[in-house]
C-alpha positions as CSV (number, residue, x, y, z in Angstrom):
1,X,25.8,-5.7,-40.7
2,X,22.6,-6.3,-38.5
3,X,22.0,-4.6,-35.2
4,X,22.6,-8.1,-33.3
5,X,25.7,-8.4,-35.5
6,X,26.9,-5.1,-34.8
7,X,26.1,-5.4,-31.1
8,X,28.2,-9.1,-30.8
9,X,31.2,-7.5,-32.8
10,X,31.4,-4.9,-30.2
11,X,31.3,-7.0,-27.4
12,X,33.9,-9.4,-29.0
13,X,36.2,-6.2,-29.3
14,X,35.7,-5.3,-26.1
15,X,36.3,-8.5,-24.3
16,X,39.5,-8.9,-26.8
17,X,40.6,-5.4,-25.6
18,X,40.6,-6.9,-21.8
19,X,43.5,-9.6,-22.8
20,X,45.2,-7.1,-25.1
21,X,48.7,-5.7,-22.9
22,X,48.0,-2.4,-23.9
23,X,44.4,-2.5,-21.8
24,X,45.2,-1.4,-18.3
25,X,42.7,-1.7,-15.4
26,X,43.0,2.2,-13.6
27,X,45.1,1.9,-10.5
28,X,44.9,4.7,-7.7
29,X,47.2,7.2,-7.7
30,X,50.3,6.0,-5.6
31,X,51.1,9.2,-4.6
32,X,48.2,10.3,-2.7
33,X,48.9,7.2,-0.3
34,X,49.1,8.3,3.2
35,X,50.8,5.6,5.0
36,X,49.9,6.8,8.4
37,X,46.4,6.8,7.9
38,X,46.3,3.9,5.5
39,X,44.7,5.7,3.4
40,X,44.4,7.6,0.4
41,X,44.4,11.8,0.4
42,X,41.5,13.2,-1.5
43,X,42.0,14.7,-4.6
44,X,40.3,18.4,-4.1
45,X,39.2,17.7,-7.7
46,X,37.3,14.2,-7.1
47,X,34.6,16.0,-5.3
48,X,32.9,14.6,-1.9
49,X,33.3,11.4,-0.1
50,X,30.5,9.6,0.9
51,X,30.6,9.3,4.6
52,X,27.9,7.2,6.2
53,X,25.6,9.3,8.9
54,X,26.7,6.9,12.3
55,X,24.3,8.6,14.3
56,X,21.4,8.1,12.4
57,X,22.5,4.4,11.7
58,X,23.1,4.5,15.9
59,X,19.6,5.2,15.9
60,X,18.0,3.0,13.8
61,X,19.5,0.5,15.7
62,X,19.0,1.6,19.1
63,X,15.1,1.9,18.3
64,X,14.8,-1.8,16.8
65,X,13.5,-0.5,13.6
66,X,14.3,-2.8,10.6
67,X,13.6,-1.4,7.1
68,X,13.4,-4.9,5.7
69,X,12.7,-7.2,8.1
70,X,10.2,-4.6,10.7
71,X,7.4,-4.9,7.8
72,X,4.1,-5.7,9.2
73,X,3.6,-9.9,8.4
74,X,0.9,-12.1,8.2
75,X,-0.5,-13.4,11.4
76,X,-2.3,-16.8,11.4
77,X,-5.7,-16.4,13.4
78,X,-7.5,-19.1,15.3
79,X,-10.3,-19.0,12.6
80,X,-8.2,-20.8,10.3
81,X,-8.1,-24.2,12.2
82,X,-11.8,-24.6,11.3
83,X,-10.7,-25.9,7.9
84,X,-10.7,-29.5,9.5
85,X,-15.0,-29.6,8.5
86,X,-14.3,-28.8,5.3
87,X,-11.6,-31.6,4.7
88,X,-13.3,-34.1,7.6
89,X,-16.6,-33.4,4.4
90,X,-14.4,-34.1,1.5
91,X,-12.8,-36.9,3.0
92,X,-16.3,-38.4,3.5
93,X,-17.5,-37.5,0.2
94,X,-14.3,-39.4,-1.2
95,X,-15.5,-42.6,1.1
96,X,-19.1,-42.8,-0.2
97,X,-18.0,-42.0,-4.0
98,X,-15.2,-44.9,-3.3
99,X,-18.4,-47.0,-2.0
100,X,-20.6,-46.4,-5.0
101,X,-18.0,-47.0,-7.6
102,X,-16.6,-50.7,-5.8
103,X,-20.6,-51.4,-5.7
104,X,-20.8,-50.4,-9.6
105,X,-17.8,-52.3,-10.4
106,X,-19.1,-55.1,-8.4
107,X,-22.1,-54.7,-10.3
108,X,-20.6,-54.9,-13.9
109,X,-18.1,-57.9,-13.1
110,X,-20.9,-60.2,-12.1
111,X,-23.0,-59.2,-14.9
112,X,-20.0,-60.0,-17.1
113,X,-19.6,-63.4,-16.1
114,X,-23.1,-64.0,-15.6
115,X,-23.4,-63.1,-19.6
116,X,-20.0,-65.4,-20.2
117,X,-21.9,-68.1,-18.3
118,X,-25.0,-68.1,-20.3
119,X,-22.2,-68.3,-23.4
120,X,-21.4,-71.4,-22.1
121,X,-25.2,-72.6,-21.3
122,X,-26.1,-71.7,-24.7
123,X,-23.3,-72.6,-27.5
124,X,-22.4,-75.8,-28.8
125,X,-19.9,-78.1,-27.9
126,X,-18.1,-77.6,-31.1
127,X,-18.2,-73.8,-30.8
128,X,-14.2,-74.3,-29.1
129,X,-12.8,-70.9,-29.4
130,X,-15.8,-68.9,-28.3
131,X,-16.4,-71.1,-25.4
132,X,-12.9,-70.6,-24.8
133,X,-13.0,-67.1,-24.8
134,X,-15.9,-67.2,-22.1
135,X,-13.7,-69.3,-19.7
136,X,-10.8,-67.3,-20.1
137,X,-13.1,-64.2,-19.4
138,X,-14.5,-65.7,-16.1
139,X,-11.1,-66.1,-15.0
140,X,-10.2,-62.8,-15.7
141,X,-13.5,-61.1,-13.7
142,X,-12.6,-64.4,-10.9
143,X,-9.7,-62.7,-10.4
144,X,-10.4,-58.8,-10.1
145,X,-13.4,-59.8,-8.0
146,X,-11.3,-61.4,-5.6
147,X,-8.4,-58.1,-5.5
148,X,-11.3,-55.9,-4.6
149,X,-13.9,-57.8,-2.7
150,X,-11.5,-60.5,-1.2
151,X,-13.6,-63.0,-2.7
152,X,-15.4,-65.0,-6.0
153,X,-18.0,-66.3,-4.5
154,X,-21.5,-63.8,-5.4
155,X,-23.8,-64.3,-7.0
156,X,-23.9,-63.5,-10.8
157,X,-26.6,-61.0,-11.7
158,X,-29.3,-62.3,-14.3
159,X,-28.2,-61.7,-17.7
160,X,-30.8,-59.5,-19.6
161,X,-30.9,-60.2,-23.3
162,X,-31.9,-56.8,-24.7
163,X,-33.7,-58.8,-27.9
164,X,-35.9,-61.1,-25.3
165,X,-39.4,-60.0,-24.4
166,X,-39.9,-59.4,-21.0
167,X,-43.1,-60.7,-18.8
168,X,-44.6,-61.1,-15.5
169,X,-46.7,-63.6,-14.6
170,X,-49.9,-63.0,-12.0
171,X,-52.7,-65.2,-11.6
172,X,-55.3,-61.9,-11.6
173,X,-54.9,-58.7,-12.2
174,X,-56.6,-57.3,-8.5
175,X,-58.6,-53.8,-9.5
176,X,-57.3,-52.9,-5.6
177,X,-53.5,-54.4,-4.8
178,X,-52.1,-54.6,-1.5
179,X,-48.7,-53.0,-0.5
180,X,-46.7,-55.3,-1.1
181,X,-48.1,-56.7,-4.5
182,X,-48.0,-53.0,-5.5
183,X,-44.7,-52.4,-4.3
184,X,-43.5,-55.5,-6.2
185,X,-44.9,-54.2,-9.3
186,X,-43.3,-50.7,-9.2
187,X,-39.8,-52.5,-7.8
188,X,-39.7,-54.9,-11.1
189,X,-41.0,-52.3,-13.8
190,X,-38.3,-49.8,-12.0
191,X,-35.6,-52.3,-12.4
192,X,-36.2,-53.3,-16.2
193,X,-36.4,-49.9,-17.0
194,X,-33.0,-49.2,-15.5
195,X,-31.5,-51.8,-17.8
196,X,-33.8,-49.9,-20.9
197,X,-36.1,-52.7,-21.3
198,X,-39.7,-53.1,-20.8
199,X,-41.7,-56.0,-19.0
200,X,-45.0,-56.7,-20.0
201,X,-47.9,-58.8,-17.8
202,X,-49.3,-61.9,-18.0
203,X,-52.5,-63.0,-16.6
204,X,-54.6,-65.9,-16.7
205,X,-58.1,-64.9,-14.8
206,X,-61.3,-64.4,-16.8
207,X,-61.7,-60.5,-15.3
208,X,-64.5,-58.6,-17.6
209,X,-63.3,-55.3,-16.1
210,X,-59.4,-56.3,-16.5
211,X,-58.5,-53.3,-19.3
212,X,-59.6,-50.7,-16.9
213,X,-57.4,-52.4,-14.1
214,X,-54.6,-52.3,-16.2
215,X,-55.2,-48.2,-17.1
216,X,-55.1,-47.7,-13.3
217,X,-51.7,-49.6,-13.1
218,X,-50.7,-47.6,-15.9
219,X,-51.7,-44.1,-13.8
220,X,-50.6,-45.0,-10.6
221,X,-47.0,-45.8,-12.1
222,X,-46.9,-49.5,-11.2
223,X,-46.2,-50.1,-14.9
224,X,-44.4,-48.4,-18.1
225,X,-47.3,-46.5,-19.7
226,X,-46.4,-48.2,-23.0
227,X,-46.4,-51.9,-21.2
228,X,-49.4,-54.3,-22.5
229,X,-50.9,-56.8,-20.8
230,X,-52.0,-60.4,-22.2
231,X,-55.0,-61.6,-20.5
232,X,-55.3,-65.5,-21.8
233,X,-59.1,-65.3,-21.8
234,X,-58.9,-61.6,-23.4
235,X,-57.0,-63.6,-26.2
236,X,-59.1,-66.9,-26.7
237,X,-62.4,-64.5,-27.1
238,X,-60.4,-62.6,-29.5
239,X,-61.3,-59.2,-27.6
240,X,-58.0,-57.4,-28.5
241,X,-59.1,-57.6,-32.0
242,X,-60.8,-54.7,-34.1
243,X,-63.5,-56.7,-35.6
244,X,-67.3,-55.1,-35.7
245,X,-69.3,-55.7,-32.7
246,X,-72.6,-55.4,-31.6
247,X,-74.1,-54.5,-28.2
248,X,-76.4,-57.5,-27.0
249,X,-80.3,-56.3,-26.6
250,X,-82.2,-57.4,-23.8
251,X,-84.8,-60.3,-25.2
252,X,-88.3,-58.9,-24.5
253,X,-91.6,-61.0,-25.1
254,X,-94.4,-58.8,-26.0
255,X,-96.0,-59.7,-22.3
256,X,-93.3,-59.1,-20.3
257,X,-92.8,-56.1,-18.2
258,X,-90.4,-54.0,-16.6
259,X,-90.3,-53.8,-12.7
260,X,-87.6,-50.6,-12.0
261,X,-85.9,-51.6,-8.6
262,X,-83.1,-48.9,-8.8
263,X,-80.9,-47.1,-11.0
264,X,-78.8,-50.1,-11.7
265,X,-81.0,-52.8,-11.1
266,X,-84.6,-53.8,-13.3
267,X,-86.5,-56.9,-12.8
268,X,-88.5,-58.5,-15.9
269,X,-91.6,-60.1,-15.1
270,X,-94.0,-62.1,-17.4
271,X,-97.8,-62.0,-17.7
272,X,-98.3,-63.9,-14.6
273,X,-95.9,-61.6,-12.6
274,X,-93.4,-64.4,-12.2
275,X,-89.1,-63.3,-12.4
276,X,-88.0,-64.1,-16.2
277,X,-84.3,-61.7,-15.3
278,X,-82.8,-59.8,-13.7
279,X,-81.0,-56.9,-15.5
280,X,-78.1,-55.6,-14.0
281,X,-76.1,-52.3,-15.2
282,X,-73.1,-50.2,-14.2
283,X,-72.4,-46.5,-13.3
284,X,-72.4,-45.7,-17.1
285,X,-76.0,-47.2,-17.7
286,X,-74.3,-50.3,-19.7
287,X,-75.0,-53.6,-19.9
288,X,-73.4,-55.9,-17.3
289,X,-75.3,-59.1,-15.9
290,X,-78.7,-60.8,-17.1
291,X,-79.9,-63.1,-14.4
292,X,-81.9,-65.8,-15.6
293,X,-85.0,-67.1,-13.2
294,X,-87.6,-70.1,-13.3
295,X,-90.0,-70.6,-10.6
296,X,-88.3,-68.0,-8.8
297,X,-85.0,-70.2,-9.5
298,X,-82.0,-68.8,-10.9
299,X,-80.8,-70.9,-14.2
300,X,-77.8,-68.7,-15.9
301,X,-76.2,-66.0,-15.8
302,X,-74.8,-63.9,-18.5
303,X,-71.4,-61.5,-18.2
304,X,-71.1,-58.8,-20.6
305,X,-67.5,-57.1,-21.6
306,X,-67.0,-52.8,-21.1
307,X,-68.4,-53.0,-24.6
308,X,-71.9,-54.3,-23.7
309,X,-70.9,-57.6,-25.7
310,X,-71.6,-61.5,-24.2
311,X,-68.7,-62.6,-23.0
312,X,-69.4,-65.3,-20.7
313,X,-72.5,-67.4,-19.8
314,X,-72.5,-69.2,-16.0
315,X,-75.2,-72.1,-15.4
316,X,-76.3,-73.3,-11.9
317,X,-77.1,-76.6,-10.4
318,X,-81.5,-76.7,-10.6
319,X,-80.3,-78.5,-6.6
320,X,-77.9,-76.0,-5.5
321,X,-78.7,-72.3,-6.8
322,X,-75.0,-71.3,-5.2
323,X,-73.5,-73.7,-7.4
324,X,-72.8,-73.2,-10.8
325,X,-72.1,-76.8,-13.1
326,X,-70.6,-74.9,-16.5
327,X,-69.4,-71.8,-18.0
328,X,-69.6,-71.0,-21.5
329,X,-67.3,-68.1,-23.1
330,X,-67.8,-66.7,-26.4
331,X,-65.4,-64.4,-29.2
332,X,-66.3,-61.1,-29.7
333,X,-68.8,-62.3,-33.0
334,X,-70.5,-64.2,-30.7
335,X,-69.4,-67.9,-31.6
336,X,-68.1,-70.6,-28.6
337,X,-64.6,-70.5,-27.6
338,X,-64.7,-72.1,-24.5
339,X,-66.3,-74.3,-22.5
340,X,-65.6,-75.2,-18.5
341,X,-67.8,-78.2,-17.0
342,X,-67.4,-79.1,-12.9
343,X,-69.4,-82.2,-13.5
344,X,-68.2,-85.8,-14.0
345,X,-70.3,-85.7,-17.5
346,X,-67.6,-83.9,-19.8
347,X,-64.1,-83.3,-20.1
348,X,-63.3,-80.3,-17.9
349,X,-62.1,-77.9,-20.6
350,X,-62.9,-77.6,-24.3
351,X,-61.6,-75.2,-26.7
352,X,-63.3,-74.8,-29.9
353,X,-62.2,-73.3,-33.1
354,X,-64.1,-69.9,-34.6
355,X,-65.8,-72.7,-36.4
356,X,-66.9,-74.8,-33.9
357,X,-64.4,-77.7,-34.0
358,X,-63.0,-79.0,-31.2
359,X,-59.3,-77.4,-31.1
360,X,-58.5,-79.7,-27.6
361,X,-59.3,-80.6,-24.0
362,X,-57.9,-80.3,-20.6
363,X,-57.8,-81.5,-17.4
364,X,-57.3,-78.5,-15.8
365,X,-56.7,-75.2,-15.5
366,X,-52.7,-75.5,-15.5
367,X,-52.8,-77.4,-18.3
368,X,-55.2,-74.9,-20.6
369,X,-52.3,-72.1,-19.2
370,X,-49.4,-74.0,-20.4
371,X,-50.8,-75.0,-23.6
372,X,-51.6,-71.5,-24.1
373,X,-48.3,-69.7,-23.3
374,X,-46.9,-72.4,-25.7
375,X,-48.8,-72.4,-28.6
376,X,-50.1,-69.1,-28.7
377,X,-49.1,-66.4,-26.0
378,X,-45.4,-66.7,-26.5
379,X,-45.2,-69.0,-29.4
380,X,-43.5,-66.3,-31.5
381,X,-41.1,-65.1,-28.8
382,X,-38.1,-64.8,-26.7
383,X,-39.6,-64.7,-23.8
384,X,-38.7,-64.3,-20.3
385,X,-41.4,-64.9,-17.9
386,X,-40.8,-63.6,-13.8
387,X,-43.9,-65.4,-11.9
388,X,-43.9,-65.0,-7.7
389,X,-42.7,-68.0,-6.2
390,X,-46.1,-68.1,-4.4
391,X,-48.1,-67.6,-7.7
392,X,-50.6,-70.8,-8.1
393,X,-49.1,-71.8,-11.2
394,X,-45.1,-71.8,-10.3
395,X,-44.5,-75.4,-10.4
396,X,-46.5,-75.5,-13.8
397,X,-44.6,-72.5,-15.2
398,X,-41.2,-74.4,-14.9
399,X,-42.3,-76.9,-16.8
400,X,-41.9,-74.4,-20.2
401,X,-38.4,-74.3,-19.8
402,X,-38.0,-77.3,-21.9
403,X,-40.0,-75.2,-24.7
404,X,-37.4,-72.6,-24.6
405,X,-39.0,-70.3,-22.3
406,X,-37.1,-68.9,-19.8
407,X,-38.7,-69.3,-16.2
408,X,-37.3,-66.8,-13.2
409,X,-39.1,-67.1,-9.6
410,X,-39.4,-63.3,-7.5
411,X,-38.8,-63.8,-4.1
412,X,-39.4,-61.5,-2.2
413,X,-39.1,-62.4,1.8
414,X,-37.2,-65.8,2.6
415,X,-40.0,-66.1,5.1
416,X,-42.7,-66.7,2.6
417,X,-43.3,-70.4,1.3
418,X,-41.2,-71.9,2.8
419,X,-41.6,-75.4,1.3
420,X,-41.4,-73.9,-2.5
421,X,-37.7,-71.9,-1.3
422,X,-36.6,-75.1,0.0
423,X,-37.0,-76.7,-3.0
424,X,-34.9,-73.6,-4.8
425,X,-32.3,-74.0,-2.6
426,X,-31.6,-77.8,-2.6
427,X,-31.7,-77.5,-6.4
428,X,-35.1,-79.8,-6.6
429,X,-36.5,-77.6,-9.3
430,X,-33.4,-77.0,-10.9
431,X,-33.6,-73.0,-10.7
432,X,-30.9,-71.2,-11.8
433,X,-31.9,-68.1,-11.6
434,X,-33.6,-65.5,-8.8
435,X,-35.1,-62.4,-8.6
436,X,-34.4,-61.6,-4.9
437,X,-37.1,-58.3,-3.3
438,X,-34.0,-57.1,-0.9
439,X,-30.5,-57.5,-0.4
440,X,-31.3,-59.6,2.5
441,X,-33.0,-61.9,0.4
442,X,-30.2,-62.1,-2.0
443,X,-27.6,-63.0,1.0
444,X,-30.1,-65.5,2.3
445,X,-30.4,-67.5,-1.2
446,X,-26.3,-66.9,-2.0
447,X,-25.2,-68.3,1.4
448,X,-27.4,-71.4,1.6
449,X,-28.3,-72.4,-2.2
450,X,-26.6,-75.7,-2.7
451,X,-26.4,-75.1,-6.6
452,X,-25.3,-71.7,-8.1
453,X,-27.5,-69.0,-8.7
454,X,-27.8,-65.8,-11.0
455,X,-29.7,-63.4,-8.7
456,X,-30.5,-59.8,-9.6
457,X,-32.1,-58.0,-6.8
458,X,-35.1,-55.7,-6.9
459,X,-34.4,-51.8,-6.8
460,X,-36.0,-50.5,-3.6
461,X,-38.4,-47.8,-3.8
462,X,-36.9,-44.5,-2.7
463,X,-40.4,-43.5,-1.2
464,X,-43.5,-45.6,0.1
465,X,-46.1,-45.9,-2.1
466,X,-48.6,-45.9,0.3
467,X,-48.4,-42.8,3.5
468,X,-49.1,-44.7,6.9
């Protein structure tokens, strides 16, 4: 038998024992009963009787000592009442977390159903259950937006496709921008790059010194270091290519001579001392503009790239020195691309093929920029282009929606054009979608745009990029 079986046998016995007749509880001895002192007599053999000490218990009492209630206990001070900063702090750090998280939420519903409504912009009609599943979504981020905000009518943010490519659209590149274009370049590239996509740049300007512009954007952190830009005249000439080139050489007759005016500047003078050019060089000793003279008369002038290559030949009126009548521009092996004439003579654009066919002619500059984008630029793309709303070519850009590029205006004050944001918000150029440069904006466009709009606004810069 095991200890524990041993030890429950034993109490069984026992607590048998109790109910058995023969077990008797002990009862005091009757006979020692003292009935006059209700009491029993002490057996001399049962040793002492505890007798409690009534004068020390008197005394005890009469001193108001307690042995278990007279301990020392803990007394609140006044210091602890400051514990209302602490909780008044956490209590506010609960409000602003509560804050960020309804303006993330907010966030994420409307860029839900702004990607449900581009679903429904962009599957077919037969397509039942998966435009069915879009509608059914809307309803269900219609309905959470109005339990938390009180309300469904926001604006949706502009749906990014991660597999589009990304653009904006300048007129020039300017080698020094003011604040505000600057600002709005940091503000877009900052806001791409928080949805992890990149935007690119687009511009349309012949610049010769553009690719160093674009370095300095690069530096001061207007755009993603791995951005590119497309410049369209850049593209025509071919000057992205790596194809063999060769510096142009000055064309000396054996009777000319050289006339050194200053470090950047030589005049070229034939045998009867009259101006042939003028040479003109930059702080690196290279190659930049050949003036070209006749009776003291300048004819043409000749604009050469960072390389020291021709890139662009300007001729003047023989009437009007100031102004010039044609510009020629040439591909990096030296053949004709383009040609601009501002006289009645000639169509005002042609573009040539490498080998000297005519490719196609234009009107103007709008046209050559569209055609461009179209067949060339962005033929091969998914492209979203963001242009200024007070850009030069807006009203052209919109016209490449119909070629399945995606056109999105930047607004940034509701003071600026005001004639161009009228038409946005009365629906005249069919817009559907805004970038707004501040929440104000955003309210502005929300509140008074007659037709509904997809507007994402602009992350503010946390510092200036410019110290007043």
């Amino acid at each position: 038998m095991s200890f524990f079986d041993r030890k429950k046998k034993d109490s069984d016995d026992n607590y048998s024992n109790q109910n058995n007749s023969s077990y008797q509880n002990p009862q005091p001895d009757q006979s020692n009963f003292d009935p006059n002192q209700n009491q029993f007599n002490n057996d001399p053999n049962m040793g002492t009787q505890f007798a409690p000490n009534n004068q020390n218990f008197n005394n005890n009492a009469n001193n108001g000592t307690n042995y278990y209630f007279d301990q020392q206990q803990p007394v609140q001070t006044q210091s602890g009442n400051d514990d209302w900063q602490f909780t008044e702090q956490s209590l506010q750090d609960t409000l602003n977390q509560s804050a960020d998280l309804k303006s993330q939420l907010r966030s994420q519903l409307l860029s839900d159903r702004s990607y449900c409504n581009h679903i429904l912009r962009t599957v077919g009609s037969d397509q039942v259950d998966e435009r069915k599943q879009a509608t059914e979504r809307i309803n269900e981020v219609n309905k959470s937006l109005k339990e938390w905000f009180n309300t469904d009518e926001m604006a949706n943010e502009i749906y990014m496709d991660p597999n589009n490519d990304y653009f904006f659209f300048v007129d020039d590149l300017m080698a020094n921008p003011d604040k505000d274009t600057s600002a709005m370049w940091q503000q877009l590239t900052t806001t791409m790059s928080d949805r992890g996509l990149l935007i690119n740049a687009i511009s349309v300007t012949y610049n010769d010194q553009i690719d160093s512009t674009w370095m300095n954007y690069q530096d001061a952190g207007f755009v993603d270091g791995n951005a590119y830009l497309l410049n369209m005249y850049n593209e025509l000439q071919g000057r992205n290519l790596n194809v063999p080139i060769t510096p142009a050489e000055i064309p000396f007759d054996a009777d000319y001579r050289v006339q050194h005016v200053s470090n950047k500047v030589d005049k070229i003078l034939d045998s009867s001392d009259k101006l042939v050019m003028e040479v003109s060089r930059n702080s690196n000793h290279q190659l930049q503009i050949i003036r070209h003279y006749k009776d003291d008369q300048v004819l043409s002038r000749d604009i050469f790239d960072v390389n020291g290559v021709i890139s662009a030949t300007q001729f003047y009126d023989h009437r009007d020195p100031d102004k010039v009548v044609r510009e020629n521009f040439y591909r990096q092996d030296g053949t004709l691309v383009l040609i601009k004439s501002y006289t009645g003579d000639e169509p005002y654009i042609q573009l040539f093929s490498e080998g000297n066919v005519l490719i196609s002619t234009f009107d103007n500059d709008e046209d050559l920029i569209v055609w461009w984008l179209k067949n060339q630029a962005l033929r091969q793309n998914n492209a979203t282009v963001f242009v200024s709303i007070n850009s030069e070519y807006y009203k052209k850009l919109l016209g490449l929606r119909s070629s399945g590029i995606e056109i999105i205006p930047i607004v940034m004050k509701q003071s600026e054009n005001a004639e161009r944001i009228s038409d946005l918000i009365e629906g005249t150029d069919k817009v559907t979608a805004v970038m707004a440069g501040s929440d104000q904006v955003n309210t502005y466009l929300n509140k008074n745009a007659k037709a509904k709009l997809d507007i994402t606004t602009l992350k503010e810069l946390e510092t200036p990029i410019y110290k007043e």
